[in-house]
C-alpha positions, -999 to 999 in steps of 0.1 A, spaced: 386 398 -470 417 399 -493 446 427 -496 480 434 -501 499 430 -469 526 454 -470 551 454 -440 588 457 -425 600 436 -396 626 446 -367 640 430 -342 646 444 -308 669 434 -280 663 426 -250 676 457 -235 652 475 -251 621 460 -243 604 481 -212 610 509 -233 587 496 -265 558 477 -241 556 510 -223 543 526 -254 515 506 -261 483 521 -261 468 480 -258 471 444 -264 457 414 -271 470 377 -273 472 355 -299 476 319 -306 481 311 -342 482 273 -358 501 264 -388 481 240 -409 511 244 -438 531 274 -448 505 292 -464 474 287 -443 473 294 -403 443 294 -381 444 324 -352 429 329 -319 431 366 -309 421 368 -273 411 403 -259 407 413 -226 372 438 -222 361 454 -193 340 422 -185 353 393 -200 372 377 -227 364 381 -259 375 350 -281 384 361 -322 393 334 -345 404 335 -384 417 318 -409 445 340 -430 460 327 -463 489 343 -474 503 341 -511 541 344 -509 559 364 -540 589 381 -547 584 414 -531 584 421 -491 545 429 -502 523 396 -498 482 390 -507 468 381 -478 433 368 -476 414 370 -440 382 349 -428 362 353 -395 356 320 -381 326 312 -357 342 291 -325 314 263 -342 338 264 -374 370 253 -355 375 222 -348 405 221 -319 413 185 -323 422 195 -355 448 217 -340 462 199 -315 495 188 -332 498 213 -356 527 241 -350 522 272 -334 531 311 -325 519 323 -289 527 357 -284 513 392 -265 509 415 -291 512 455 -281 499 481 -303 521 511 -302 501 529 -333 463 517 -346 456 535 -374 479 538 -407 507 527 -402 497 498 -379 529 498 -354 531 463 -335 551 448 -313 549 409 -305 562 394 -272 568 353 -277 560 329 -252 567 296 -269 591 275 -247 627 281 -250 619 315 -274 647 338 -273 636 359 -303 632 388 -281 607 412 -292 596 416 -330 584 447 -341 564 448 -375 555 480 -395 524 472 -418 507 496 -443 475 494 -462 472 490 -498 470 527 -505 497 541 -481 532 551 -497 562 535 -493 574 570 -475 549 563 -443 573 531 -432 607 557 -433 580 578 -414 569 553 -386 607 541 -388 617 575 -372 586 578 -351 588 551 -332 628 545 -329 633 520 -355 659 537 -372 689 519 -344 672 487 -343 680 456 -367 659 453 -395 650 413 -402 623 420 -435 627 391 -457 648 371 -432 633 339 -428 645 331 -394 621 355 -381 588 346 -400 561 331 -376 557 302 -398 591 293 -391 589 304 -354 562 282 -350 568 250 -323 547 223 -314 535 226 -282 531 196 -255 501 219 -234 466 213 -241 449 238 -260 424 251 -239 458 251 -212 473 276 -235 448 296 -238 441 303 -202 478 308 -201 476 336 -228 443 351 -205 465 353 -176 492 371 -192 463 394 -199 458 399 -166 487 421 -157 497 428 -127 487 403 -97 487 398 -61 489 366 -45 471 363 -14 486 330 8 491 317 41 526 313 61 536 272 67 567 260 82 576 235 54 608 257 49 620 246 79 614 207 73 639 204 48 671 189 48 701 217 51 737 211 57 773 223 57 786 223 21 825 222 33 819 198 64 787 180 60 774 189 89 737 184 88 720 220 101 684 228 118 672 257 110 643 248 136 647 221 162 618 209 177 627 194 206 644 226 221 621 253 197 653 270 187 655 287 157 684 302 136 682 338 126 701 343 88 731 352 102 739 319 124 738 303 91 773 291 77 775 309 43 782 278 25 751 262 34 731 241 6 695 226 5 698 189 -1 672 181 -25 658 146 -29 649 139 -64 639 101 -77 663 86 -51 689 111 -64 707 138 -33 714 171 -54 733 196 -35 719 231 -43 735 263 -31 708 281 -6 728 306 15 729 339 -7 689 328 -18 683 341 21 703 374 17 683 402 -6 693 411 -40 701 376 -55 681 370 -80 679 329 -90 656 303 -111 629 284 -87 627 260 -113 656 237 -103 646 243 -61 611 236 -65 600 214 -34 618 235 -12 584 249 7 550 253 -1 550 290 -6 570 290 -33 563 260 -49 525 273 -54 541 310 -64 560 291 -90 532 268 -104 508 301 -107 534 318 -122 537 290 -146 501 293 -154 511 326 -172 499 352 -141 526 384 -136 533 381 -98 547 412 -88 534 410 -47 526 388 -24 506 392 3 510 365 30 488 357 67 515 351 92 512 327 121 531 330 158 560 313 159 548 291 191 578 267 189 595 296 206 572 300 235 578 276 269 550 251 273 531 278 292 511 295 264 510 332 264 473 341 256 487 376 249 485 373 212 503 400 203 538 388 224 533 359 203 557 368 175 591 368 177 597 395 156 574 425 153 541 416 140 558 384 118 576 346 128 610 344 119 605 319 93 591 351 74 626 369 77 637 332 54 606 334 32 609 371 21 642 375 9 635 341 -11 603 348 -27 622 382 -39 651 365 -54 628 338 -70 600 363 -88 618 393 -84 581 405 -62 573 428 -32 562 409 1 541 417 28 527 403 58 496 405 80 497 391 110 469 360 120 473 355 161 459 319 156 469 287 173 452 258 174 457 253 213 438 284 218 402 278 209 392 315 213 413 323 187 395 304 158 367 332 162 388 364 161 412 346 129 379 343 108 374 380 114 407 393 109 409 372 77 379 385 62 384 422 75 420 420 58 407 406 30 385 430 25 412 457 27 434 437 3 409 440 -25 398 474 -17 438 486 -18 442 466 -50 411 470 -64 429 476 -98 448 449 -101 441 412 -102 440 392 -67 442 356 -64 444 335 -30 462 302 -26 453 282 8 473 255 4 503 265 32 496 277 67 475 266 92 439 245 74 414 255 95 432 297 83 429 283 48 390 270 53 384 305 64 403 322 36 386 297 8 352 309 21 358 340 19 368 337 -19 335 316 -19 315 344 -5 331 369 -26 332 354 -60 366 349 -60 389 321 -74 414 303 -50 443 281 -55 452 244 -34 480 221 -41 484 190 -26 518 179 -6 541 169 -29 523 172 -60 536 192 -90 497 209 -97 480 232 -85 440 232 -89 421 266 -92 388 267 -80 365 288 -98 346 316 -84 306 306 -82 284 331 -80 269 318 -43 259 333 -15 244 333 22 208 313 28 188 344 28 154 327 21 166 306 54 171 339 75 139 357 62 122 329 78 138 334 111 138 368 107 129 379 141 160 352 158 183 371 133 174 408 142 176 399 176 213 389 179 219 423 159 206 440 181 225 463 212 225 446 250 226 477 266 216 514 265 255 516 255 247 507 227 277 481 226 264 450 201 264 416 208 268 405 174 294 374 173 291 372 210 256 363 237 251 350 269 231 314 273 200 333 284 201 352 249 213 320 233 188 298 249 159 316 232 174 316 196 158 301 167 179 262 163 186 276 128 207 304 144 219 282 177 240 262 154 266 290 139 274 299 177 299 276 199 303 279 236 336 294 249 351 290 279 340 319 296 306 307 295 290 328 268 287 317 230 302 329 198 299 326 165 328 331 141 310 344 110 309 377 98 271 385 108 266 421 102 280 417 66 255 389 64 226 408 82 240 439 52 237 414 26 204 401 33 189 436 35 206 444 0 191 415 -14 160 419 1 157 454 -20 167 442 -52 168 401 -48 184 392 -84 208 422 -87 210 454 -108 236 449 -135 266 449 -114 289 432 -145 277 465 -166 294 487 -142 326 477 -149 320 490 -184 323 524 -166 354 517 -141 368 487 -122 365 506 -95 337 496 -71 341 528 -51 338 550 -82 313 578 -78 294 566 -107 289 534 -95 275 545 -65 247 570 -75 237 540 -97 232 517 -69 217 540 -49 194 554 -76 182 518 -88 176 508 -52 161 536 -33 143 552 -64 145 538 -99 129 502 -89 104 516 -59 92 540 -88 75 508 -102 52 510 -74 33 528 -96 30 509 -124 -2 523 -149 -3 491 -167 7 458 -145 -15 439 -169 14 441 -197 48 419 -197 74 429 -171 90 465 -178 104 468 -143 136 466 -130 142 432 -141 140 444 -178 165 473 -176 189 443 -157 182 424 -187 194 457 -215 223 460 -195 232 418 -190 229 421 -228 250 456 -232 275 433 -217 276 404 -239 272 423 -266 306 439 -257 322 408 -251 311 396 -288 319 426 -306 347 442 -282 346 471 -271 362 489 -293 340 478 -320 307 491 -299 321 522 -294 325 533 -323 315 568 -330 314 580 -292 342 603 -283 370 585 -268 372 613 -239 336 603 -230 339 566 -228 325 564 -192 299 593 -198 287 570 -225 283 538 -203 268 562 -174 243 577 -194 233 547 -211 231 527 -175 209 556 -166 184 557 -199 181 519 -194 169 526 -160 142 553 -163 135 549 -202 100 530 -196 93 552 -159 66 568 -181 47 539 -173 41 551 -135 30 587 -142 -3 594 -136 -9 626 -163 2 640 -193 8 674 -206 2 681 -238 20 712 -266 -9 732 -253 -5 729 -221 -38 711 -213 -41 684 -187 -51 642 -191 -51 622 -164 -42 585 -174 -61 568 -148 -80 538 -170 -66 551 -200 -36 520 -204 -33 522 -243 -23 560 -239 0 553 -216 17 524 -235 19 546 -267 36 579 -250 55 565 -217 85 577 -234 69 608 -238 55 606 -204 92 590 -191 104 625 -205 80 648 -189 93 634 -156 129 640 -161 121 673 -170 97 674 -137 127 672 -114 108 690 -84 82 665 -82 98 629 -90 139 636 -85 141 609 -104 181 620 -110 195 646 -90 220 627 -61 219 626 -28 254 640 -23 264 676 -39 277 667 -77 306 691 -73 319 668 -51 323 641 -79 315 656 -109 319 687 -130 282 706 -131 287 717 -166 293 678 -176 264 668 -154 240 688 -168 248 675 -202 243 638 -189 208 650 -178 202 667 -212 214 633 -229 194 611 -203 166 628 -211 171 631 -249 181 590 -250 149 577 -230 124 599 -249 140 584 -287 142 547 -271 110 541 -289 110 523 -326 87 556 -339 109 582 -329 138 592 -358 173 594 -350 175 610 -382 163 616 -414 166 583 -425 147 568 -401 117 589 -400 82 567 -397 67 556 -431 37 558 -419 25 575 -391 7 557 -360 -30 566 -353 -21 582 -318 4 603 -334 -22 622 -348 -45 621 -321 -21 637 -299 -6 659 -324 31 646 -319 56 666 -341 83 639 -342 112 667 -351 149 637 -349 170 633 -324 197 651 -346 173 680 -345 167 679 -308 208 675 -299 212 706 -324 194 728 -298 201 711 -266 242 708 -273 248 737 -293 281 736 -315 295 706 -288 300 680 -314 310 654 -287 277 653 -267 258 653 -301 277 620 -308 275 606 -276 235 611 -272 225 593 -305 250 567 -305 235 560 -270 199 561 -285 207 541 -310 217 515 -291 194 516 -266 167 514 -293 179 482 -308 192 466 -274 155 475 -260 140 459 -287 158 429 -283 144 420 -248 115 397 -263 124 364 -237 106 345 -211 120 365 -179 95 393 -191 61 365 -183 80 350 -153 72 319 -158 49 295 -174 25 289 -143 25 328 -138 20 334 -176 -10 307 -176 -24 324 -149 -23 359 -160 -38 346 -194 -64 332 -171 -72 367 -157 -68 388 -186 -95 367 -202 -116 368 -166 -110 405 -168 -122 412 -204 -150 392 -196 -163 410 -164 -155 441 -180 -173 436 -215 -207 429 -192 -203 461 -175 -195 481 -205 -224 464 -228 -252 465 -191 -238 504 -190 -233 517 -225 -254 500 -250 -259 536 -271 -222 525 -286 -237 500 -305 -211 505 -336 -188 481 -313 -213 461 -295 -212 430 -319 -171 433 -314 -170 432 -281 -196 403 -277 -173 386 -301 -142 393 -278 -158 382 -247 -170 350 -264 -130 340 -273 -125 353 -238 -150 329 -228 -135 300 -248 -98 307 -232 -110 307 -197 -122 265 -208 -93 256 -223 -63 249 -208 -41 250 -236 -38 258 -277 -51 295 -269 -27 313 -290 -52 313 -322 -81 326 -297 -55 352 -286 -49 362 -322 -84 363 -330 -91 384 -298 -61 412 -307 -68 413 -342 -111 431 -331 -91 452 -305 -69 466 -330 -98 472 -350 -118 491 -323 -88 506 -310 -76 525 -343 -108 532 -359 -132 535 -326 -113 546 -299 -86 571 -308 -113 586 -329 -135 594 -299 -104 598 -277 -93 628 -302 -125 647 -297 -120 648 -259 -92 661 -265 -104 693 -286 -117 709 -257 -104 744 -248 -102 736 -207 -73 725 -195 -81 701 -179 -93 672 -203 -128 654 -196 -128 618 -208 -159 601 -200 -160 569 -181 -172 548 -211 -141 554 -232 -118 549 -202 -136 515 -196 -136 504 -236 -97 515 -235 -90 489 -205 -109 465 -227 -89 464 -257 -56 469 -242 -61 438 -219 -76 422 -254 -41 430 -270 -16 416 -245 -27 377 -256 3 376 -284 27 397 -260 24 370 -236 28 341 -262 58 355 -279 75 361 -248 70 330 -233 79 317 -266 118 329 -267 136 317 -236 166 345 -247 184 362 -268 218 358 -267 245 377 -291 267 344 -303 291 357 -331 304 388 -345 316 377 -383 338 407 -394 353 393 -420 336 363 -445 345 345 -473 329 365 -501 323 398 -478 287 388 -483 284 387 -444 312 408 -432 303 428 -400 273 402 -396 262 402 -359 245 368 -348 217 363 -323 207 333 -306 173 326 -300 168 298 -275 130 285 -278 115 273 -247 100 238 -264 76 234 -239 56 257 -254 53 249 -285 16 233 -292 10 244 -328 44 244 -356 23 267 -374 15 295 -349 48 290 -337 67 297 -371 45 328 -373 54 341 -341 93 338 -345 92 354 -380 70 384 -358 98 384 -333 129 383 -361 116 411 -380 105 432 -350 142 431 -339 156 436 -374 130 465 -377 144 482 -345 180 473 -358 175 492 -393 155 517 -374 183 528 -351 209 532 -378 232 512 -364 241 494 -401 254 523 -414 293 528 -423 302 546 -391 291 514 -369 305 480 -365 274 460 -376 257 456 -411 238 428 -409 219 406 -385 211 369 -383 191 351 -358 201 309 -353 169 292 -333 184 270 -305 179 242 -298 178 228 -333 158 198 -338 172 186 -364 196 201 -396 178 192 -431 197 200 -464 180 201 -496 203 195 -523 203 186 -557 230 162 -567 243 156 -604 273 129 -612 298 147 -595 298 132 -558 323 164 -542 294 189 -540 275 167 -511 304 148 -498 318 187 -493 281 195 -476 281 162 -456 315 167 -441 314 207 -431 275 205 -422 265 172 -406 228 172 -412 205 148 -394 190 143 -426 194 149 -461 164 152 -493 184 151 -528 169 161 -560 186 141 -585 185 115 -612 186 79 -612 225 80 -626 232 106 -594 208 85 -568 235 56 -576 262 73 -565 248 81 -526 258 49 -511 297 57 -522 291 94 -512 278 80 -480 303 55 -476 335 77 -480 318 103 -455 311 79 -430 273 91 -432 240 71 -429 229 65 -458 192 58 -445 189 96 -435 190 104 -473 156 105 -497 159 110 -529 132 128 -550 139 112 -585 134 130 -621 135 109 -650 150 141 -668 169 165 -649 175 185 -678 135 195 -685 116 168 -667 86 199 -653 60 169 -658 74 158 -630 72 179 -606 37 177 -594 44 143 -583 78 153 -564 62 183 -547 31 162 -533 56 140 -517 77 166 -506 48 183 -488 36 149 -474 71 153 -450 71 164 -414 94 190 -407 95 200 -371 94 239 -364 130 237 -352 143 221 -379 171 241 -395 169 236 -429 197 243 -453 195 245 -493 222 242 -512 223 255 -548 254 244 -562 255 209 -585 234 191 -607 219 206 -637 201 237 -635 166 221 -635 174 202 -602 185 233 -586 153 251 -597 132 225 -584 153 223 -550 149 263 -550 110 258 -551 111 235 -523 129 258 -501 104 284 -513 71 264 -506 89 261 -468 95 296 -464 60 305 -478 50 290 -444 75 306 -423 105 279 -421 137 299 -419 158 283 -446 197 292 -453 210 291 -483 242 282 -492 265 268 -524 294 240 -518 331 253 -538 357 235 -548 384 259 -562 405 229 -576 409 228 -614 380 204 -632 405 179 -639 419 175 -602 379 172 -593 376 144 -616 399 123 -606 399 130 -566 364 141 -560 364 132 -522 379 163 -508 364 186 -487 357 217 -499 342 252 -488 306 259 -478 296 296 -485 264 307 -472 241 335 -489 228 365 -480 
């Protein structure tokens, strides 16, 4: 993309900052690498709902006399950037707040660099067709008018802001993503390493103990002399450092210089330094035993000193305030390693608290550090953050890092405790007719009868009886929640709707898709098909959420009302839960009110379950597939929630790729059961018109919601939906069995159909030839669906149509039909099973908004990973993945979603894993065109059209690129200007080659004359005829001719082509 970049700089002080953050309506970070003056390469990093979104370009910007500057703007894939490149190169790192979006863009940048004291700059930019009069406007909008202007000044261009920084890259940008974060709570545990260090008298010398050991006395602040200093020891060196008014609130100092002085802060200061924005800390205390005579108090709660905290807190508060300027709070732990009882009860108040630490903050980031305190405390707390996919922190004694432990997604053995089941319920159970549990807690008789499995997470006490110090009846809740929906139900989607796990939303979701939504499958009309159940609306919303992440969210919302953002996620989380539910219902109602059971009739189900999914919603009395459990009023406005059942209902019925959205996207053609059933397919537009009224917003909402669901829908074409391959084989087995066993009873039963007999002994002779072969039945499956089709639209719907002209209401279709119709819908599901076994997933990579010659701006990639394994024929395969691109193009272009209004034109699919990258070039006497290609694409090998003069130059080209030149084949004409005699020859030996159906093949079009392009052209054509993908691109070099001549080995540009 390339524009006039028109903008006015100001600098504001630091005085004035909170004031100008406070306004923004969001930010972003960025990272920005200056490869010279002109050219940087820039990481924006956005925080979504559910992840970060990564954004890199590359901007060149043409300097010129005026403050105006032409600024040209290319998306980069994270493929297309190489860090290394990067690593020593000067750069900007800065928070960026956006205080106005739309013309004028109103910015505010926040530097981080080390040693920055720039302050805040604040930039005013307009687009190329806004006056000069809307910066004097946003001037006075926004306050600019008192603040110093710095336009033009060079001091305060980023280019000359830039530093190089010592950090690793991938350092700084999870120190940018913290910053991101916002507000955060540190979770740790209370040491005593504050009282280990060395303290003295700055006037006399006088060594002081805070704590002696020997006597377990302990100073309270004000037995402190006020001149008292921590003695720091630092490479043999004693530093004196003041320490007295550090212990008194209100003195603000820098940790830096005192770091070492106890493990609390040390750690506080190292996160800090890893760009979080402590502003609490939330610490476990421990008694202070040291104070207690030798005869241990087991009355935990006299324990403390103080009330409910050690003294050593009354030291540590006060100093973590004046270091991070944070609130501080404690929660008392009555631990002590002396008491054994008390490991049981810590784990329980650690988790408990915890709990209500996440639930009180459940806004804001938490993170944990364990390394102070008590280790068997910080076992317990690390655990927890285990358990709860949380990250913790640790830092080793004396080091100056601290390691973060990722949250992993684990969790309890439940496949261990279903098999012990019984041993499990039984320690849940109540020991009396109280009613009082035993859980954590059983007497040897009860123990002695346990399952070993269970005997070992109990220990004896010293009472006699035996305890076990983890948190069973959250396992015991977990395990029955898993046991209901064992792989989830799109918990990362939720957060699309609110961070909140407790919002209202969030919980008729759960409670729908596990008590209703899922059990509806029960009924399934059609098992025989690949999987529609939960797991596939699990999947729509796993991809809703990378598909955010890749386009932001921002971008994917585009057109929904910005009051109805979390309508829009909950109505879409509710369409991609009952939108195929019209595969369970058992009749259907036609226009005229007449009645068809679906009982042995799959094929009508499969072509009107939306239709039928509709009928449901609308039969609220008989499925209540969406009214709550608890009264709406009490979380929701009845006026809003009956438009989120009118769009629920609306959404699911137009999921399917026949049903318009609009005019545009009415059906070409119309399907045979269209007519059969005598659907008027009026749009969606149409249908919002009467259901919404003059309510603009809800119109909006409902088909931007369709139209997504529509192409996201149509995107679930991977494995998960056939389970796996021994569960696919096997239901290709049956199917075949089936169709068999089905096609003798139909042809013993109903030989006066003898129109379709030949037909159907054909199709139970392929059936035949699956069930003795093992493998390579995808042809026989072809063959098989191709008669079914056949029967299906020119026998079946036929015949099905006149039962269906009967003036009863209820409609009589004989046995036969229903018997052929289980025939040739089990006949069709052969490809189904192939392409989705075929296509492990399908992944949104990329999100190119801006290219090189705007010929893929707003290009949305897909991944498609193939599962290898099941590849037996290149041929049937290619044919299958150009079925499966154009199906999900065809559902793209169908939902509208690459018109004007929405973020994404175009889409390209990328097969993963490549097998190998083939370019096809043609090659003339300049050697830059496929040193350019060499160095920017890397192929494994390399087929160049060329002459003798050009195939003489390779080893040089090869040579200077550092490639192998015996990956390169040349396909020689004696004339590359005219030489067509010659081609016959070249093209039988390019046909002779192997190319692997994962190959990614790559033609280039640019050099030699323009009969070696032609010829490399028809090549790439001859491959595509048979179903290779093949991209095409051109290699540039925007130097002048002469420059080329003389210093052709310089990388240039690779565009690729529509």
């Amino acid at each position: 993309m390339r524009r006039i970049e028109k903008e006015r700089k100001f600098l504001i002080s630091k005085n004035q900052e909170k004031e100008f953050i406070q306004k923004a309506k969001k930010k972003c970070g960025i990272i920005q690498w200056y490869l010279d003056k002109q050219t940087r390469i820039r990481l924006e990093i956005w925080k979504e709902p559910t992840g970060y979104r990564h954004l890199w370009t590359k901007t060149k910007k043409e300097k010129n006399q005026s403050p105006n500057r032409i600024e040209e703007e290319v998306s980069l894939a994270p493929e297309e950037v190489d860090i290394r490149d990067l690593e020593n190169k000067p750069l900007v790192i800065k928070i960026r707040y956006f205080l106005n979006e739309s013309h004028p863009e109103v910015i505010v940048d926040r530097f981080l660099m080390k040693n920055s004291d720039k302050g805040l700059l604040c930039e005013i930019e307009l687009s190329e067709d806004d006056s000069e009069d809307s910066f004097n406007k946003a001037i006075k909008e926004f306050g600019l008018d008192a603040v110093n202007e710095v336009t033009g000044n060079p001091e305060y261009e980023n280019e000359n802001l830039a530093k190089h920084e010592e950090a690793k890259i991938s350092s700084l940008i999870e120190f940018v993503e913290n910053q991101l974060k916002g507000k955060t709570t540190v979770v740790m545990l209370q040491g005593t390493s504050l009282f280990g260090k060395k303290y003295q008298s700055k006037s006399t010398g006088k060594r002081i103990k805070i704590s002696n050991r020997v006597t377990h006395k302990v100073l309270s602040l004000h037995e402190l002399p006020e001149d008292l200093v921590y003695v720091k020891e630092d490479n043999g060196k004693s530093i004196e450092l003041p320490i007295y008014n550090y212990f008194q609130q209100n003195n603000p100092f820098n940790y830096g210089e005192y770091y070492g002085l106890c493990a609390e802060l040390d750690s506080l200061y190292l996160i800090q330094k890893l760009g979080y924005e402590i502003d609490e800390a939330v610490m476990f205390v421990f008694p202070d035993l040291e104070n207690k005579n030798s005869e241990v108090d087991k009355d935990f709660n006299k324990l403390f000193s103080k009330k409910d905290h050690p003294l050593i807190f009354e030291y540590l508060e006060p100093l973590i305030k004046n270091a991070f300027g944070v609130s501080v709070k404690s929660i008392p732990l009555c631990y002590s390693p002396e008491i054994k009882e008390t490991a049981i009860e810590t784990f329980k108040t650690i988790w408990q608290e915890m709990t209500e630490v996440i639930h009180d903050h459940r806004q804001k980031e938490i993170i944990v550090d364990v390394a102070p305190g008590h280790k068997y405390a910080g076992i317990m707390t690390a655990l927890y953050c285990l358990f709860n996919n949380m990250p913790f922190f640790y830092k080793q004694d004396r080091s100056k890092q601290i390691i973060k432990f990722p949250p992993i997604p684990v969790n309890w053995d439940f496949s261990s405790i279903d098999e012990m089941l019984a041993g499990f319920k039984s320690i849940m159970q109540p020991n009396n007719d109280s009613g009082n549990s035993k859980e954590g807690k059983l007497s040897y008789s009860d123990y002695s009868l346990l399952p070993q499995l269970f005997k070992n997470i109990f220990m004896p006490e010293e009472k006699g009886d035996y305890a076990s110090v983890l948190p069973l009846k959250e396992i015991f809740a977990k395990y029955t929640q898993a046991r209901k929906m064992p792989f989830g139900y799109g918990e990362e989607f939720f957060k699309l709707i609110s961070t909140d796990p407790d919002d209202p939303r969030i919980k008729y979701l759960r409670k729908k898709i596990t008590t209703q939504w899922s059990l509806q499958w029960i009924g399934d009309q059609i098992p025989e098909t690949v999987e529609h159940s939960q797991r596939h609306s699990k999947r729509l919303m796993e991809f809703t959420v990378n598909l955010v992440n890749v386009l932001g969210e921002e971008e994917f919302l585009k057109g929904v009302p910005e009051k109805l953002k979390k309508e829009f996620y909950f109505v879409l989380a509710i369409a991609m839960n009952v939108h195929d539910l019209g595969h369970t219902k058992l009749s259907y109602r036609t226009d005229n009110g007449k009645n068809l059971v679906l009982d042995g009739l799959p094929s009508v189900v499969r072509d009107l379950h939306n239709e039928l999914t509709y009928q449901m919603l609308n039969e609220e009395s008989d499925y209540n597939l969406l009214e709550p459990e608890v009264a709406i009023d009490n979380w929701l406005e009845e006026e809003i929630w009956e438009k989120i059942k009118k769009a629920v209902k609306l959404v699911s019925r137009y999921h399917r790729g026949h049903m318009p959205i609009d005019n545009e996207s009415l059906p070409i053609k119309r399907k045979k059961f269209m007519d059969v059933f005598s659907l008027n397919l009026s749009t969606l537009e149409e249908e919002c018109d009467k259901e919404f009224g003059d309510d603009q917003d809800w119109k909006k909402l409902t088909t931007v919601a369709a139209r997504w669901l529509k192409f996201i829908d149509g995107v679930d074409v991977q494995a998960d939906r056939t389970v796996d391959p021994a569960y696919r084989e096997s239901r290709i087995k049956r199917t075949a069995y089936e169709i068999k066993k089905l096609i003798e009873n139909f042809l013993a039963n109903h030989m006066e159909h003898t129109e379709i007999g030949n037909q159907l002994e054909e199709i139970k002779n392929l059936a035949e030839d699956i069930l003795k072969n093992t493998k390579n039945n995808a042809s026989l499956g072809s063959k098989i669906e191709k008669i079914a089709k056949e029967i299906e639209t020119h026998f079946f719907y036929p015949e099905l149509g006149k039962a269906l002209e009967t003036e009863k209401e209820q409609i009589i279709v004989p046995q036969w039909l229903r018997l052929l119709d289980r025939i040739i819908f089990k006949a069709l599901q052969f490809p189904h099973f192939e392409k989705h076994n075929l296509i492990r997933y399908v992944y949104p990579r990329f999100f190119r908004k801006h290219s090189v010659c705007g010929n893929f701006d707003r290009t949305l990639y897909l991944s498609l990973s193939i599962n290898r394994d099941e590849i037996s024929d290149a041929s049937h395969t290619l044919n299958l993945l150009k079925g499966v691109k154009n199906d999900i193009i065809g559902e793209f272009k169908k939902a509208g979603l690459d018109g004007k209004e929405f973020p994404i034109k175009l889409i390209k699919m990328e097969i993963e894993p490549v097998s190998e990258r083939v370019l096809i070039t043609p090659l003339g006497t300049s050697p830059g065109v496929l040193y350019t290609l060499i160095k920017k694409l890397n192929p494994g090998k390399i087929y160049v059209i060329t002459s003798k003069t050009g195939e003489d130059k390779i080893p040089e080209i090869c040579e200077k690129s550092g490639y192998d030149a015996d990956n390169v084949k040349s396909f020689l004409f004696n004339d590359p200007f005219a030489g067509f005699s010659e081609m016959e020859r070249n093209f039988a030996e390019f046909e002779a080659l192997n190319f692997d159906a994962l190959d990614e093949i790559i033609l280039n079009l640019a050099g030699g004359t323009s009969f070696l392009q032609y010829v490399a052209s028809n090549m790439a054509d001859r491959l595509e005829k048979k179903n290779y993908s093949v991209k095409k691109v051109f290699a540039v070099d925007r130097r002048d001719f002469k420059e080329q001549k003389e210093n052709p080995y310089v990388v240039g540009e690779v565009v690729e082509l529509p």
